[in-house]
N, C-alpha and C positions, 0 to 999 in steps of 0.2 A: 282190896289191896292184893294185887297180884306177888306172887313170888318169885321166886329166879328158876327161868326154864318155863315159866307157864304164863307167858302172856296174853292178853288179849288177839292179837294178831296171830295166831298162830305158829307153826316151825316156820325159823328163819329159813331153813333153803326146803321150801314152794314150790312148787311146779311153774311159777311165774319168776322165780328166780333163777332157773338152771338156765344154761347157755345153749343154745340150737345148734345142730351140724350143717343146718341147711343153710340156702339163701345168702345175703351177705357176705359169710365167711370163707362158702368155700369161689363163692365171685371174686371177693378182691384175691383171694389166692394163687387164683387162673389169671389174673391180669398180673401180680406183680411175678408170675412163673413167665408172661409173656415180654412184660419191659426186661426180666435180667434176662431173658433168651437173645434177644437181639441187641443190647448191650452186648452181651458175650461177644457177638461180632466183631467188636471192633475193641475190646479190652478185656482182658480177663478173661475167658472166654473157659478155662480150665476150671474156674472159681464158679460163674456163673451160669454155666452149662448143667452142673450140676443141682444148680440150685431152682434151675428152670423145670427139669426134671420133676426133684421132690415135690417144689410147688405144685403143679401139673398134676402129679401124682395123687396128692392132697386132695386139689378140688374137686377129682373124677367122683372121690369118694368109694365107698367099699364095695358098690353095687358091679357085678361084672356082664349084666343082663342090660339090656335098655339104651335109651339115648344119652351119650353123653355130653355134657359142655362144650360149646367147639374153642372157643379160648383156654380149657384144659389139655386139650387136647394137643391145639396151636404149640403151647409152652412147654408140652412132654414132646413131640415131636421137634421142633424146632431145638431145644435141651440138648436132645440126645444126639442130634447137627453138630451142633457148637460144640461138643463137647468130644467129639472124634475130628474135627477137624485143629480141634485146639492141642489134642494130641499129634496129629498127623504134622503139624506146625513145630510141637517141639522136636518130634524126632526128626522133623529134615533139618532145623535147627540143629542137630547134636552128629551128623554127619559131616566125615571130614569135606573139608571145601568149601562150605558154608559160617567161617567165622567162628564159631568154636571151636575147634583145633586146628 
């Protein structure tokens, strides 16, 4: 009869139960940094510009040596696109003769 805390199975968090940084995670990260990039495009573009970025940023992961993903890359470059011209949009937006004043 086992007791509480000493079971058969060993500690609940394993080395088969901890989460990977690799593979998978930071893949789907680089692609949905690539779908809100070019979204941005065409809506939101101040909102998702940024968010294309972090993703991007995400998936390159912390190493600053070596090859990196080229859809991490896509989505932090393209990001940081969207996200200056979504500015440059609102400021000619916010000059006079342009419908706001």
């Amino acid at each position: 009869m086992a007791s509480f805390g000493q079971g058969a199975r060993g500690h609940p968090r394993s080395r088969g139960r901890t989460w990977s940084r690799t593979g998978p995670d930071r893949a789907t990260l680089a692609v949905v940094g690539v779908i809100c990039a070019i979204a941005g495009f065409f809506v939101l573009g101040i909102v998702l510009g940024p968010v294309a970025v972090v993703c991007g940023r995400l998936a390159m992961g912390r190493s600053r040596a070596g090859s990196r993903p080229a859809p991490a890359v896509v989505a932090l470059a393209l990001g940081v696109v969207d996200t200056v011209l979504a500015v440059v949009r609102l400021l000619g937006a916010t000059t006079p003769g342009h419908g706001m004043l």
